[in-house]
Residue, then its C-alpha position, 0 to 999 in steps of 0.5 A: x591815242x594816234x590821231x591816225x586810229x579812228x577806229x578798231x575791229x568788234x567780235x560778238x560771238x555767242x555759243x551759237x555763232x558769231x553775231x556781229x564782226x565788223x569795224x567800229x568807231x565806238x562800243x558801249x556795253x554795261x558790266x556787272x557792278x561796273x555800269x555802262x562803259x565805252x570803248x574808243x579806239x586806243x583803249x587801254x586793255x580791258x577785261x571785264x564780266x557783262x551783265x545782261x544789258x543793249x550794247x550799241x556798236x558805233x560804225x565808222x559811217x554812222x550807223x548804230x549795230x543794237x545788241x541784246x547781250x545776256x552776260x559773258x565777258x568784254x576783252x579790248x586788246x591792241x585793235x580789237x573789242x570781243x564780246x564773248x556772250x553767254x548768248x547775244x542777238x542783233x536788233x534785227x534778229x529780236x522779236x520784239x512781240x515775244x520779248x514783250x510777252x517773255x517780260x509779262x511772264x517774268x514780271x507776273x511770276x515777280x509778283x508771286x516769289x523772286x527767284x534767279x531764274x525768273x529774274x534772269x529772264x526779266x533782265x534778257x527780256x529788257x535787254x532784248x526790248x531796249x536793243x530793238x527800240x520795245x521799250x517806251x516810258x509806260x513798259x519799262x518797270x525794273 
């Protein structure tokens, strides 16, 4: 890695749009069985299936870009990190009070039978709650 690269263009696009383009320092996002990963400028080629989790895009001035990303696949290539989302949505874009009661539902209906669909729906709801600072140490059961 040049000690000239500090930093390397960031695509996340859902179906819908294109939810964040923009130059980072960093990205840290979670693949499935893989756990949570980050990327620095001069990463090797990657290319790896996410899972439902906050991904957290470093800008070179400091600021954090919080995302809730629902699955889909992580590319790095030469200069660039593209999030291709089954669906995404920045921090600010989340309604944290309808995530909360998204995550009530799932987990009552958890209580009665476990299927995918609900479970899918905990695991956005989580993902939507931790990008937009909903959960605390009391609301985050798994």
């Amino acid at each position: 890695m040049s000690s000239e690269t500090t930093g390397f263009r960031v695509e996340v696009v859902s179906p819908e749009r294109v939810v964040y383009s923009g130059e980072a320092s960093q990205v840290i996002t979670r693949t499935l069985g893989g756990g949570e990963i980050a990327f620095l400028p001069g990463h090797v080629s990657f290319l790896g299936a996410l899972v439902e989790n906050h991904t957290r895009i470093y800008q070179a001035d400091g600021k954090v870009v919080d995302a809730a990303v629902h699955g889909g696949f992580v590319e790095v290539s030469g200069t660039t990190v593209t999030i291709l989302s089954d669906g995404a949505e920045l921090a600010s874009d989340i309604d944290v009070d309808r995530a909360r009661r998204a995550k009530e539902r799932a987990e009552e209906h958890l209580r009665g039978e476990h299927d995918a669909e609900t479970e899918g729906a905990l695991r956005r709801a989580h993902a939507r709650l931790s990008a937009a600072g909903g959960l605390t140490g009391a609301n985050v059961g798994h």
